[in-house]
Backbone as XML, in Angstrom:
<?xml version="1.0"?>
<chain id="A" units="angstrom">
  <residue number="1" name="UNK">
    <atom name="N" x="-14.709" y="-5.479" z="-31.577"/>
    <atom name="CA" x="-14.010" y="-5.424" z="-30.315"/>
    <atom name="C" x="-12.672" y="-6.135" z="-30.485"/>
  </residue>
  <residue number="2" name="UNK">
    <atom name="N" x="-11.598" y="-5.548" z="-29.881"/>
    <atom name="CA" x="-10.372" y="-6.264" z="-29.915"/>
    <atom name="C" x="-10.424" y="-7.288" z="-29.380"/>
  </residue>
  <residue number="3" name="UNK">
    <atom name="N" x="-10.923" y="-7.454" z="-28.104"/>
    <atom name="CA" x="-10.833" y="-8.596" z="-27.306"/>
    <atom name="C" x="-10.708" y="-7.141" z="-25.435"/>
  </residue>
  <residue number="4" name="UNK">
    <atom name="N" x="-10.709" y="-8.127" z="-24.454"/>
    <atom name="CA" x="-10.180" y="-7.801" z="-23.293"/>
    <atom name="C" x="-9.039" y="-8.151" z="-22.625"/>
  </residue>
  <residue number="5" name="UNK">
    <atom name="N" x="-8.467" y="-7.237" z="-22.009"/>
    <atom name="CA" x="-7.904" y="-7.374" z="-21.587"/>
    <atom name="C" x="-7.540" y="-7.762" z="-19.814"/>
  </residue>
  <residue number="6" name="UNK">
    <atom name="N" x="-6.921" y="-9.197" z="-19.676"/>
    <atom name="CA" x="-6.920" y="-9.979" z="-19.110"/>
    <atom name="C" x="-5.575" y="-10.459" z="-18.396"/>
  </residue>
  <residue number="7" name="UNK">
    <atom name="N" x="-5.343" y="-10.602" z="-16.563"/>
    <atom name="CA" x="-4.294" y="-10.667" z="-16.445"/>
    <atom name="C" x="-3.715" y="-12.210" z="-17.475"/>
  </residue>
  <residue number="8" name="UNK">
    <atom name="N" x="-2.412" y="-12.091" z="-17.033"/>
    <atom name="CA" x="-1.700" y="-13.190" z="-17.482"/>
    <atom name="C" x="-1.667" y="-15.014" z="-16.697"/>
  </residue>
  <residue number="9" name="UNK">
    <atom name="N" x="-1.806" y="-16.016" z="-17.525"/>
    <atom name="CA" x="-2.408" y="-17.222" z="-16.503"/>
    <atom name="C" x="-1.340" y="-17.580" z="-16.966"/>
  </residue>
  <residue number="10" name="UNK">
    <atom name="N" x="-0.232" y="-18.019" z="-15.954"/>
    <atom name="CA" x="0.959" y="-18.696" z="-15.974"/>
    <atom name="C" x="0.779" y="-20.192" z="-15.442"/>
  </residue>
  <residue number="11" name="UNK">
    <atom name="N" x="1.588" y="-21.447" z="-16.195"/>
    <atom name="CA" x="0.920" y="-22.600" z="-15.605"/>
    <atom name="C" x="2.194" y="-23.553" z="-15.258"/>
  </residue>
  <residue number="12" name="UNK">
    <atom name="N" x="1.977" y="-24.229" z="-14.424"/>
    <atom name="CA" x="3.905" y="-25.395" z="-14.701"/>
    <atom name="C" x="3.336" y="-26.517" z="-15.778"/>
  </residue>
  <residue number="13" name="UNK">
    <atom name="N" x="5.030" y="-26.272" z="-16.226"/>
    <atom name="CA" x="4.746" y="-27.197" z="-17.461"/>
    <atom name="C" x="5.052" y="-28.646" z="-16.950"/>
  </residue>
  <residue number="14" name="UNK">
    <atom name="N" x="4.567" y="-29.299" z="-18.017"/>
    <atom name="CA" x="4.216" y="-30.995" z="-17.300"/>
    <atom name="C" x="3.099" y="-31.264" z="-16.432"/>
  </residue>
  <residue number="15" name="UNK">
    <atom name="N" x="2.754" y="-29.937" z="-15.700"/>
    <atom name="CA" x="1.346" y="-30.316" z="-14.748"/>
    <atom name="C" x="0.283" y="-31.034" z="-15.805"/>
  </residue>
  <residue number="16" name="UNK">
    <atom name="N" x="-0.374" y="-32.036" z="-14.454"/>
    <atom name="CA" x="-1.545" y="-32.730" z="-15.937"/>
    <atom name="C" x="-2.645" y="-31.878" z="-16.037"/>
  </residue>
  <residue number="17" name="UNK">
    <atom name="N" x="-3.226" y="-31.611" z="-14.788"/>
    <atom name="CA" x="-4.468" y="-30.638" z="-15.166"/>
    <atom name="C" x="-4.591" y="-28.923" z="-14.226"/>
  </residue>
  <residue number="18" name="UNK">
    <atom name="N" x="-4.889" y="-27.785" z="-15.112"/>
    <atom name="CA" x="-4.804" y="-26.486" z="-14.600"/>
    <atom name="C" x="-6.240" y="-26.077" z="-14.896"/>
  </residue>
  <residue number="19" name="UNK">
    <atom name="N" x="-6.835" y="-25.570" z="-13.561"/>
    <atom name="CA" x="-8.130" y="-25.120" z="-13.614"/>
    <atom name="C" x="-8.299" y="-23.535" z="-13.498"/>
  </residue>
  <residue number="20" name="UNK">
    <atom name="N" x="-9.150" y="-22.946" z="-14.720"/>
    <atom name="CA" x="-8.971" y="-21.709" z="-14.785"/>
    <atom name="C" x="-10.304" y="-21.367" z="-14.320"/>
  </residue>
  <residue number="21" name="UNK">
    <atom name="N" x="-10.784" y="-20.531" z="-13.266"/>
    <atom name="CA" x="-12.064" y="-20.236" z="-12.887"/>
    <atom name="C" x="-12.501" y="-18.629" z="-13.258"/>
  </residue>
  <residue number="22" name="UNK">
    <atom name="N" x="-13.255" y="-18.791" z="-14.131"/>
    <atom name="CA" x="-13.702" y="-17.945" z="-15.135"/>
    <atom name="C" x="-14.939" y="-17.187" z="-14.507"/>
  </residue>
  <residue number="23" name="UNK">
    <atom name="N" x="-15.229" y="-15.755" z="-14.161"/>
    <atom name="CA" x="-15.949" y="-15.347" z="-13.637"/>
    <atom name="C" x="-16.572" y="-13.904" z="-14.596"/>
  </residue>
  <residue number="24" name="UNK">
    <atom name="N" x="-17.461" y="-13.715" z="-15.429"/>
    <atom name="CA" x="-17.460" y="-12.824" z="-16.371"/>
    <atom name="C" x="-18.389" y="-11.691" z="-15.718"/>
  </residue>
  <residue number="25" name="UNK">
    <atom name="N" x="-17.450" y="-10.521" z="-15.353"/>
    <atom name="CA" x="-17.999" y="-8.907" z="-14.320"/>
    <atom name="C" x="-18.749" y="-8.243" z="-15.780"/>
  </residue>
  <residue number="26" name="UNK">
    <atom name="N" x="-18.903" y="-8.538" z="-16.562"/>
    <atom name="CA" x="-19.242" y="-7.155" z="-17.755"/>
    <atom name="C" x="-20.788" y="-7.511" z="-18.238"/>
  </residue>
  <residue number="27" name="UNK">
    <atom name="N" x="-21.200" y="-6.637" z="-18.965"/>
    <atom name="CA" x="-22.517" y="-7.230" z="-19.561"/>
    <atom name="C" x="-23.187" y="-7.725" z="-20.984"/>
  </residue>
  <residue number="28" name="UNK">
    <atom name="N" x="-21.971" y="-8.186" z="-21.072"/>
    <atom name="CA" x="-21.981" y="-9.548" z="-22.212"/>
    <atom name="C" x="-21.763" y="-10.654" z="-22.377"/>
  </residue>
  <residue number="29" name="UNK">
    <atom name="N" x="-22.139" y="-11.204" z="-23.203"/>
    <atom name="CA" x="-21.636" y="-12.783" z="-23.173"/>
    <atom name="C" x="-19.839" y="-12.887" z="-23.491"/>
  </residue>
  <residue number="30" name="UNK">
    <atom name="N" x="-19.248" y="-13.718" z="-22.431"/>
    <atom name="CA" x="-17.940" y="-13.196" z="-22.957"/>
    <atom name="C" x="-17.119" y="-14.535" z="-22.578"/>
  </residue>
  <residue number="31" name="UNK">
    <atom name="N" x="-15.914" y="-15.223" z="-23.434"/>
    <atom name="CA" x="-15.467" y="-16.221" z="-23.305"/>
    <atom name="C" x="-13.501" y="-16.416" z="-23.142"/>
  </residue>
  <residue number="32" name="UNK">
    <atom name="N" x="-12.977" y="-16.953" z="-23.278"/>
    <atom name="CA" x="-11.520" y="-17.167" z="-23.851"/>
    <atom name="C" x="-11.107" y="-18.479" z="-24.513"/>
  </residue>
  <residue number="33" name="UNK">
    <atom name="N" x="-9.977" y="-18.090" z="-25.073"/>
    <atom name="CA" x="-9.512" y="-18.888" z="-25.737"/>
    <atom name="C" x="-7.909" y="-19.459" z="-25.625"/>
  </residue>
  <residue number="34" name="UNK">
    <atom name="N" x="-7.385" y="-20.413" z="-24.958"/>
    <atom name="CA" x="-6.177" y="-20.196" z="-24.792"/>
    <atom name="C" x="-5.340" y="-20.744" z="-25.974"/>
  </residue>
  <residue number="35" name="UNK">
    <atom name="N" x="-3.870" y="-20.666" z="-26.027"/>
    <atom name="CA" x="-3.106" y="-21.083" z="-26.411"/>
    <atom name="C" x="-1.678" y="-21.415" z="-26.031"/>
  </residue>
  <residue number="36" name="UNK">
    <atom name="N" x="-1.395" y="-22.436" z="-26.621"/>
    <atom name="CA" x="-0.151" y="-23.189" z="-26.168"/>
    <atom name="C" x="-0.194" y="-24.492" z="-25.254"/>
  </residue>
  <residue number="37" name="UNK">
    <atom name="N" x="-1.736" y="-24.348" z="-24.927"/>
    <atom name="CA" x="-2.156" y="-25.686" z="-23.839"/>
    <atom name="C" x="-2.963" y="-26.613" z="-24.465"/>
  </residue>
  <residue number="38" name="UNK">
    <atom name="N" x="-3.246" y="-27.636" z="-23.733"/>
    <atom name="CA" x="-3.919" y="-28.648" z="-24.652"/>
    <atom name="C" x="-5.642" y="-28.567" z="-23.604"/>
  </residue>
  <residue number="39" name="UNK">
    <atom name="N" x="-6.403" y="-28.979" z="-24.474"/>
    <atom name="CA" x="-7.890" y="-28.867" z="-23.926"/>
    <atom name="C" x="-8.753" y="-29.806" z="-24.957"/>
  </residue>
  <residue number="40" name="UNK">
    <atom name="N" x="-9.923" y="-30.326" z="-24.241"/>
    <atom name="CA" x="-10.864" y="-30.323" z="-25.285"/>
    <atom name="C" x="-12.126" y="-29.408" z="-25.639"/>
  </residue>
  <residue number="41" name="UNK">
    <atom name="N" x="-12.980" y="-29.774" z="-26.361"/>
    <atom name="CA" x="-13.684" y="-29.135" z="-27.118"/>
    <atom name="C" x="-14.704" y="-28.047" z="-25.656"/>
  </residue>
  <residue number="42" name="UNK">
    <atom name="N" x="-15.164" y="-28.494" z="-25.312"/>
    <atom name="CA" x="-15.360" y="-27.945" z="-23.640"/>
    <atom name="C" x="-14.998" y="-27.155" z="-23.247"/>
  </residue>
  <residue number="43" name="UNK">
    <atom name="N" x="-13.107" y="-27.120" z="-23.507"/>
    <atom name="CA" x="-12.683" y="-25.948" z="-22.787"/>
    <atom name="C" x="-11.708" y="-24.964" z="-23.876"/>
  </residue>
  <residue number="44" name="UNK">
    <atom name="N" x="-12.443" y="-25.189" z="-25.059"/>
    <atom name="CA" x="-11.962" y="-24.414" z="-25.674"/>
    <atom name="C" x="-12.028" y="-22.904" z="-25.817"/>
  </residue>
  <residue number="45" name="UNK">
    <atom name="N" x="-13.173" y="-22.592" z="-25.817"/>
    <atom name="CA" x="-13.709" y="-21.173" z="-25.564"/>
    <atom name="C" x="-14.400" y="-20.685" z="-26.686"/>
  </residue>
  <residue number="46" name="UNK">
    <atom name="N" x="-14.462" y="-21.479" z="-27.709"/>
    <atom name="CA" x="-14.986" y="-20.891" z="-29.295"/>
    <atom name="C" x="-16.331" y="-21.494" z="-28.968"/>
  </residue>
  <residue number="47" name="UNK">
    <atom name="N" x="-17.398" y="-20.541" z="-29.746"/>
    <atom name="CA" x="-18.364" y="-20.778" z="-29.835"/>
    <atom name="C" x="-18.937" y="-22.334" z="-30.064"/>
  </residue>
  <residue number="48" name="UNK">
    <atom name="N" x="-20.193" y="-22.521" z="-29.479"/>
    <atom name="CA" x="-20.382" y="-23.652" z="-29.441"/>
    <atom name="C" x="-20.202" y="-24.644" z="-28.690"/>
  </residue>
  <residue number="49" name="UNK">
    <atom name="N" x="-19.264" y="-24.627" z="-27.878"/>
    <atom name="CA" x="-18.640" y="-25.086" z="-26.430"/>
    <atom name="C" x="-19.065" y="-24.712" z="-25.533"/>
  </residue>
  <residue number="50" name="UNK">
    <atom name="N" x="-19.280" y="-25.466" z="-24.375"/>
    <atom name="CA" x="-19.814" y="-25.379" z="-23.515"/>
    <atom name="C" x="-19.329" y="-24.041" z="-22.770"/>
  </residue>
  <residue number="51" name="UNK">
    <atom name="N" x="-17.851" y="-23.841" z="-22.755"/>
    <atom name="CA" x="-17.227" y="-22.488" z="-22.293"/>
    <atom name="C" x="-17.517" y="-21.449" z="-22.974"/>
  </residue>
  <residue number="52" name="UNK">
    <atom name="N" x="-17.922" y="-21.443" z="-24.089"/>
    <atom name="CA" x="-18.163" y="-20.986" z="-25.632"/>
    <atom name="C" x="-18.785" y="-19.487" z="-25.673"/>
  </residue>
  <residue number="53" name="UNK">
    <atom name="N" x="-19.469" y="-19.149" z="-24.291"/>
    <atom name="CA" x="-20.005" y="-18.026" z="-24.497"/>
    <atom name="C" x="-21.028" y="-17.976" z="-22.583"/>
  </residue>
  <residue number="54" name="UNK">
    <atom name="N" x="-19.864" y="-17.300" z="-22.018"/>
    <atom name="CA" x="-20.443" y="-17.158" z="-20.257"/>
    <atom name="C" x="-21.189" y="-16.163" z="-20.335"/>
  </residue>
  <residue number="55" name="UNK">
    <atom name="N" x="-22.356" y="-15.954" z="-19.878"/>
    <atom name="CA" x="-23.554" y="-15.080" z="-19.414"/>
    <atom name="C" x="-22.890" y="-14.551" z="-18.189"/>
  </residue>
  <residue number="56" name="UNK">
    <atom name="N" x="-23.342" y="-13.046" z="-18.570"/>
    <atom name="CA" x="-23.124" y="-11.931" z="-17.906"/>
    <atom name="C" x="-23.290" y="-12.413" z="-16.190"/>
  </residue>
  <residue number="57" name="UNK">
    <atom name="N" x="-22.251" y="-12.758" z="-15.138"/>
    <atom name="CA" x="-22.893" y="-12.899" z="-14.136"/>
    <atom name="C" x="-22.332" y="-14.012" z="-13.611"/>
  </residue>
  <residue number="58" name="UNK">
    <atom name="N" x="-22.116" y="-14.959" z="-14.782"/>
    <atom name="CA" x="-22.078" y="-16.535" z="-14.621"/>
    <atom name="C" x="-20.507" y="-17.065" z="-14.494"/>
  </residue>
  <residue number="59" name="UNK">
    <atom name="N" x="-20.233" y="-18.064" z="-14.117"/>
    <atom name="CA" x="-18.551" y="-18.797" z="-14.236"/>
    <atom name="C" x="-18.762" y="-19.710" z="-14.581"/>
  </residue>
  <residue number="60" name="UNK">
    <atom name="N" x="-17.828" y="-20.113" z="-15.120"/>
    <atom name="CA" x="-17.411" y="-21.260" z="-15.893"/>
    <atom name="C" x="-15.491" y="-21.103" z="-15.222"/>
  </residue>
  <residue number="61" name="UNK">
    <atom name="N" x="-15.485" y="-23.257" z="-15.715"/>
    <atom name="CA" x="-14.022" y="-23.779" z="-14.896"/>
    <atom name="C" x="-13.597" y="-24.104" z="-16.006"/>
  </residue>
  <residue number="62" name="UNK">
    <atom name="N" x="-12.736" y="-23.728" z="-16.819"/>
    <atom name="CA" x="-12.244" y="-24.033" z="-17.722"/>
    <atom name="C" x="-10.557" y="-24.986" z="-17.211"/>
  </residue>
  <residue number="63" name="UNK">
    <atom name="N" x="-11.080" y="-26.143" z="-17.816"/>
    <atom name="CA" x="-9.843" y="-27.288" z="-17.443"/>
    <atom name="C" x="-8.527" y="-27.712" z="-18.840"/>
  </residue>
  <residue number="64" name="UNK">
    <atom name="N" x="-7.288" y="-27.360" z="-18.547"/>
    <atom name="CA" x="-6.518" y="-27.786" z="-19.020"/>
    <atom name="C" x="-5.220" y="-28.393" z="-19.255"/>
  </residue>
  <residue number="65" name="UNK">
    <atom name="N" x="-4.282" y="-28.715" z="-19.892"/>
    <atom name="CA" x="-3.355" y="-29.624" z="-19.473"/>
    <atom name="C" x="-2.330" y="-28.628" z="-20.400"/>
  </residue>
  <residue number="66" name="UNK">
    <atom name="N" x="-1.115" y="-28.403" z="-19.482"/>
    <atom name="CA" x="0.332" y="-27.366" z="-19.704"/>
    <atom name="C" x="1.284" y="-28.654" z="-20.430"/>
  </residue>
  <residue number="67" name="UNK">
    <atom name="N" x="1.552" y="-29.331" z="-21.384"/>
    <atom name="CA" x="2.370" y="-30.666" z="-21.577"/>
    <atom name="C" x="3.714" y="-29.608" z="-21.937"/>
  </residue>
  <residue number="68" name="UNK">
    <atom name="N" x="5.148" y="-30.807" z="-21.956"/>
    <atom name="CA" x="5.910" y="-30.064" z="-22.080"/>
    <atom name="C" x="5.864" y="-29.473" z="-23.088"/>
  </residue>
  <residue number="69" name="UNK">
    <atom name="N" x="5.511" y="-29.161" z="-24.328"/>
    <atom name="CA" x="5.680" y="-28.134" z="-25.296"/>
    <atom name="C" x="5.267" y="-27.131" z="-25.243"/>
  </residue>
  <residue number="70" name="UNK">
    <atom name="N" x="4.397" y="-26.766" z="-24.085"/>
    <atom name="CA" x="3.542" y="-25.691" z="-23.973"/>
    <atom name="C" x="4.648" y="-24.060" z="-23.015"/>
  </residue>
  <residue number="71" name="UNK">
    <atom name="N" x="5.701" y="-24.832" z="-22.776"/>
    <atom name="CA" x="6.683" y="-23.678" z="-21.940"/>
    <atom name="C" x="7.669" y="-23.185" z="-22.990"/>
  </residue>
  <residue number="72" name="UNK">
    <atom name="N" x="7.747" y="-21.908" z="-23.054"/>
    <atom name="CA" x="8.739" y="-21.072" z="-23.553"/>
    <atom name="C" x="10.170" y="-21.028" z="-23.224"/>
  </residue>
  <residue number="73" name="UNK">
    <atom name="N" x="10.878" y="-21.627" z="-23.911"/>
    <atom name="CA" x="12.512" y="-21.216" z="-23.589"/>
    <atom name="C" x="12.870" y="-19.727" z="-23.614"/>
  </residue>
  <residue number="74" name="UNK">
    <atom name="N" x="14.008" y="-19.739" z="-22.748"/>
    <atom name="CA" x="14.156" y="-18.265" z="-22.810"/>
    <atom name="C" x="15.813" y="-18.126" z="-23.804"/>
  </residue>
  <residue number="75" name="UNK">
    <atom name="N" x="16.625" y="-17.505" z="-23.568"/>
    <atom name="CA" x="17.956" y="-17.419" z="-23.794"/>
    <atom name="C" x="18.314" y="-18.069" z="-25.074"/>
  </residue>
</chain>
């Protein structure tokens, strides 16, 4: 599987904590993984973590922190 496709989670940078509420409609075990933000092991999304793998049905709050390196310059 490629992966799914998923809208886009935009966050302000410098915020300390962004809560992503994870609700999985399909009928698999199914997780994410972000990047560019900071998290711990919890809210990482890789196996093994508590976020690691949501049952068909189930949510999970995945918590993380946008620090400034995490925003894209543009121009």
């Amino acid at each position: 599987m490629m992966g799914i496709v998923c809208p886009t989670i935009r966050a302000a940078v410098g915020r300390r904590y962004h809560q992503i509420h994870f609700l999985n409609k399909i009928d698999m075990p199914l997780s994410m993984h972000p990047h560019s933000i900071m998290y711990d092991k919890n809210n990482e999304g890789a196996d093994g973590s508590k976020g690691g793998s949501i049952p068909p049905g189930e949510r999970y709050t995945f918590t993380c922190i946008a620090g400034r390196g995490a925003g894209a310059r543009l121009g």
